[in-house]
C-alpha positions as CSV (number, residue, x, y, z in Angstrom):
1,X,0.0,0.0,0.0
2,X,1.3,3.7,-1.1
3,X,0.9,6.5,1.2
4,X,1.0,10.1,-1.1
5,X,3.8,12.6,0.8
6,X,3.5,15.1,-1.8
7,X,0.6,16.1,-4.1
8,X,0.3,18.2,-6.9
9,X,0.3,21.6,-5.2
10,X,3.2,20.0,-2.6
11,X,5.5,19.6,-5.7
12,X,4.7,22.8,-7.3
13,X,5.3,24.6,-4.1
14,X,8.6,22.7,-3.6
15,X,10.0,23.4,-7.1
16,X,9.1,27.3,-6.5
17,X,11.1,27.1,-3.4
18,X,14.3,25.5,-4.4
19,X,13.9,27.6,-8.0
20,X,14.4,30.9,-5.0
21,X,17.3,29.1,-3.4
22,X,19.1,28.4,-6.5
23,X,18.7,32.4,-7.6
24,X,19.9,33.4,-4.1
25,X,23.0,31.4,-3.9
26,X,23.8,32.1,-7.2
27,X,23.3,35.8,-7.4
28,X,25.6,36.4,-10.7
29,X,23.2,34.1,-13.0
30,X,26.2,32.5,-14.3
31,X,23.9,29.0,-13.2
32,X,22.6,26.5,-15.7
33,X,20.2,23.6,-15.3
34,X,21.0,20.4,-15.7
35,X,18.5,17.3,-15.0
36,X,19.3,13.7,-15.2
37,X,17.4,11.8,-17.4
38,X,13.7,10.7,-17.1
39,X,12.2,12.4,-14.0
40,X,14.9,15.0,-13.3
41,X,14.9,16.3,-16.4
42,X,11.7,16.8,-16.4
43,X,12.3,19.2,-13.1
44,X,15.0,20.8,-14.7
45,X,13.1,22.0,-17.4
46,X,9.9,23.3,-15.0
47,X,13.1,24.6,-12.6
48,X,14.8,26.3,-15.7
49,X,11.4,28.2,-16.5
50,X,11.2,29.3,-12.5
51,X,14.5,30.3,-12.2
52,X,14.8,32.2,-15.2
53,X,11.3,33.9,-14.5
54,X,13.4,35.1,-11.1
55,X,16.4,36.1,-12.9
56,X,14.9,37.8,-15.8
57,X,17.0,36.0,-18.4
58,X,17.5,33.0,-19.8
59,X,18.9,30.1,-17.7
60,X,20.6,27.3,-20.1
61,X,18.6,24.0,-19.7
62,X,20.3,20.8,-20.4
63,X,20.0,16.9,-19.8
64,X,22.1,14.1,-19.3
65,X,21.8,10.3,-20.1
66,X,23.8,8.6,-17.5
67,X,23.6,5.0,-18.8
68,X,26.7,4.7,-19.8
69,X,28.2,6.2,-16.5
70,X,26.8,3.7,-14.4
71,X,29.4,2.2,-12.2
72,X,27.2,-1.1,-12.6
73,X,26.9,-1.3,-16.1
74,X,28.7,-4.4,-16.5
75,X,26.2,-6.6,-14.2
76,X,22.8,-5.4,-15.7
77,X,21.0,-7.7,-17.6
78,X,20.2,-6.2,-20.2
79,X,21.2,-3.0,-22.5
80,X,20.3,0.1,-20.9
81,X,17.6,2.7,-21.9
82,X,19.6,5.4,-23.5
83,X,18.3,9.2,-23.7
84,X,20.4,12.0,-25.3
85,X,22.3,13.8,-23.2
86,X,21.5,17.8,-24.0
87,X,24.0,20.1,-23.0
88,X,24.0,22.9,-25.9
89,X,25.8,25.6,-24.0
90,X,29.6,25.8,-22.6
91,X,29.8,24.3,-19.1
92,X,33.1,26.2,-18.6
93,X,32.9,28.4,-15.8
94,X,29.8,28.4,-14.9
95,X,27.7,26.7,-12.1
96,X,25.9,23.7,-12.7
97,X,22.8,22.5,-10.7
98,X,22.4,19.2,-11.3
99,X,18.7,17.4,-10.7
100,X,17.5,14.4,-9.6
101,X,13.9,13.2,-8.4
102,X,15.1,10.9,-5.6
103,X,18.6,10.9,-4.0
104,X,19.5,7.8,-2.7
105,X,23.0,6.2,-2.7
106,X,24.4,9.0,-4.5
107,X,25.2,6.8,-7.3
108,X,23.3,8.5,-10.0
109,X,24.3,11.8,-8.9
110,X,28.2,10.6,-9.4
111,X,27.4,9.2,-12.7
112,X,26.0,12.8,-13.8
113,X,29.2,14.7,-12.6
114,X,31.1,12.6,-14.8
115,X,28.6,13.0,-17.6
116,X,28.9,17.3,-17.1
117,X,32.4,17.0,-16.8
118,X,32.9,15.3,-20.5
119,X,31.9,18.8,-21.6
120,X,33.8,21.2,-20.1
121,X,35.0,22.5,-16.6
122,X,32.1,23.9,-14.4
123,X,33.3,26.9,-11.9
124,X,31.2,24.5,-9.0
125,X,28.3,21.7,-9.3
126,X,25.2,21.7,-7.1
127,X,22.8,19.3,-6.5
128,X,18.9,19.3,-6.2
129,X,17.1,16.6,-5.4
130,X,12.8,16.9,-4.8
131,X,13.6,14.0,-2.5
132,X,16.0,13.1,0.0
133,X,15.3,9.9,1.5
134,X,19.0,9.1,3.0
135,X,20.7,5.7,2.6
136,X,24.0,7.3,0.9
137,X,27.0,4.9,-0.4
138,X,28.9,8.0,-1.5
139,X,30.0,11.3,-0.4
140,X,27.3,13.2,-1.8
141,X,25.2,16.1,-0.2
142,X,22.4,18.1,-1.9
143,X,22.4,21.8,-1.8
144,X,18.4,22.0,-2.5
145,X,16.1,19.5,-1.1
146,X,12.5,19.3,-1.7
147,X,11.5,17.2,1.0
148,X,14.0,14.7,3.6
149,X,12.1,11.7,3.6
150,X,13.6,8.7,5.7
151,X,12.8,5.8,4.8
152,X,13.9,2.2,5.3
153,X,15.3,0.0,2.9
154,X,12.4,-2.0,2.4
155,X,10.4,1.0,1.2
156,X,10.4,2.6,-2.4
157,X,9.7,6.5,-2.9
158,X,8.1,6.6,-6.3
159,X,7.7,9.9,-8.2
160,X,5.2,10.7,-10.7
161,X,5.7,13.6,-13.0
162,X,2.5,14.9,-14.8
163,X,4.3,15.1,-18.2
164,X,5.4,11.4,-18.0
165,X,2.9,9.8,-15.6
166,X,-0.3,12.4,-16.1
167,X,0.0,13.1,-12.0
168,X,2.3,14.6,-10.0
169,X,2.8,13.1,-6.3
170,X,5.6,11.4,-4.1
171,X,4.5,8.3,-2.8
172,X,6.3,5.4,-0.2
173,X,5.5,1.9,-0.7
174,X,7.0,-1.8,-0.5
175,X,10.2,-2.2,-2.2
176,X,9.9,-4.6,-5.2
177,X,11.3,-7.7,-4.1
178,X,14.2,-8.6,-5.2
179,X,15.2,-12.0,-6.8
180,X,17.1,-14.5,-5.4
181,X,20.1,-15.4,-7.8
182,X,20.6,-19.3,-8.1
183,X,23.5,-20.6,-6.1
């Protein structure tokens, strides 16, 4: 059973938020968007209108596919999903906030640095996440979070995106389970 911890209006109210944060620590503008593709690219883009609409100029919006930057690509089993990565302006110099749905191990987040960093030298990377829901392998701290959400590690945060799913909500239900490899 899934309990809903953020509904429509929760989600648009978080994204205005963090969209204020971003243009406060980065009073310059020299900030680009960046989401990581499916879901966090889809906040990018609604955080790239926000943010520009509080700058009063045009924020660079890209994406990145981090399929091939997985540091388990080798033990999947089967090929990956691939999206294109879209990064049509120069990284060089400039900050890059980085955007995720749900941070988790930090894994994905990693995999996206490296992604942004095949283009170009960024003055500094941030990271927003609508979720934080803890559980980190890596070294990895967001500077915008939507919503802390601690969880166990038999639960699943699920987020639904109007523009891929037709709703928008965060929701906590049972983890899939998992199967059990042969011995």
């Amino acid at each position: 059973m899934s309990r809903v911890v953020l509904d429509h209006d929760d989600v648009r109210r978080t994204l205005m938020r963090i969209a204020h944060e971003i243009v406060e620590k980065n009073p310059d503008g020299r900030v680009a968007i960046v989401g990581i593709h499916r879901r966090g690219a889809v906040l990018a883009k609604r955080l790239h209108t926000l943010t520009s609409e509080l700058l009063d100029s045009e924020v660079p919006l890209g994406s990145v596919d981090i399929a091939f930057y997985r540091d388990d690509l080798s033990s999947l089993p089967s090929a990956p999903i691939v999206h294109a990565t879209q990064l049509d302006f120069s990284v060089q110099g400039r900050t890059i906030v980085i955007v995720d749905d749900v941070l988790y191990t930090g894994r994905t987040v990693r995999a996206a640095i490296e992604a942004v960093f095949d283009y170009g030298r960024p003055a500094r990377v941030q990271l927003a996440v609508l979720v934080d829901r803890g559980h980190r392998e890596l070294p990895i701290r967001p500077d915008y979070i939507g919503k802390n959400i601690p969880t166990s590690l038999q639960e699943r945060v699920n987020v639904r995106v109007e523009e891929v799913d037709g709703v928008d909500e965060v929701t906590i239900g049972p983890a899939p389970e998992r199967k059990r490899e042969a011995a």
